[in-house]
C-alpha positions in Angstrom: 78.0 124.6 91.6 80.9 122.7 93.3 80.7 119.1 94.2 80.1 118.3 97.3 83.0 116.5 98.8 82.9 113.5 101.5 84.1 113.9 105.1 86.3 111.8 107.1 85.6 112.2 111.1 88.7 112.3 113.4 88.5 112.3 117.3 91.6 114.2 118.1 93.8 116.5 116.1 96.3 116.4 114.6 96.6 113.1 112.5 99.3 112.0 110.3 97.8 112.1 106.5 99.1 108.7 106.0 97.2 107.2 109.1 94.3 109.7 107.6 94.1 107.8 104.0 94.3 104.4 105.7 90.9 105.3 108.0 89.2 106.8 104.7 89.5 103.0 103.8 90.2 103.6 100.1 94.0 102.4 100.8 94.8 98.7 102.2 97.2 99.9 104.6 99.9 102.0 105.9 102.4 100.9 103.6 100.1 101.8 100.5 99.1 105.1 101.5 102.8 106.1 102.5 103.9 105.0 98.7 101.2 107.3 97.5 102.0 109.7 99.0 105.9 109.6 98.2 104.9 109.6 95.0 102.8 112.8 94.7 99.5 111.5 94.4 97.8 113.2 97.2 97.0 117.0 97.8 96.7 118.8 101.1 94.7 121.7 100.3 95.4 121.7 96.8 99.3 121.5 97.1 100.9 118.2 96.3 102.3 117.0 99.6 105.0 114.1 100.0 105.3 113.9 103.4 103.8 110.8 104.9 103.9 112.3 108.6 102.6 116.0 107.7 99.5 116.6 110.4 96.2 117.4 109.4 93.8 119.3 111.2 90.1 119.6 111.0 88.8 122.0 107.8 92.0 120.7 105.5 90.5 119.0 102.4 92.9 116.3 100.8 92.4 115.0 97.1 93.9 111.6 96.2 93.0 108.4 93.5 89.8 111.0 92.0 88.3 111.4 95.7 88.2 114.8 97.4 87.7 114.3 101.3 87.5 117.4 104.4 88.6 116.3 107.5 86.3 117.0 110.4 86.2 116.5 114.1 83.9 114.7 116.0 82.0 116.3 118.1 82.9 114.7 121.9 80.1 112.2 123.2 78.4 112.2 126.2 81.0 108.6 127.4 83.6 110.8 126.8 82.9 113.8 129.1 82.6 111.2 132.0 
């Protein structure tokens, strides 16, 4: 049975993966996240990816430092349909 993976909630889409690994809170900042990155330690759907600015959309699972995260969209709140 596969493990289930965490999510990370975005409000709008897309989002660069490098401001995407700094909200997931497992990378200090920016600057950390984009050296990861440039590196090849993070997968976008299960291809190494090296570009700091590539967009991610809602349903695209991205595996960096042993964690495997899916992106997912919040659903809008009642404040924001006013």
């Amino acid at each position: 049975m596969p493990e289930p993976m965490d999510k990370v909630a975005i409000n709008t889409e897309p989002i660069d993966l490098s401001k995407l690994l700094k909200l997931d809170n497992v990378v200090s900042g920016g600057g950390e996240a984009k050296i990861l990155i440039a590196e090849g330690g993070v997968k976008l759907n299960g291809e190494v990816e090296t570009r700091k600015r590539k967009k991610v959309f809602a349903g695209d699972v991205i595996e960096y430092l042993d964690r495997t995260i899916q992106v997912v969209l919040k659903p809008p709140s009642d404040k924001d349909l006013t």
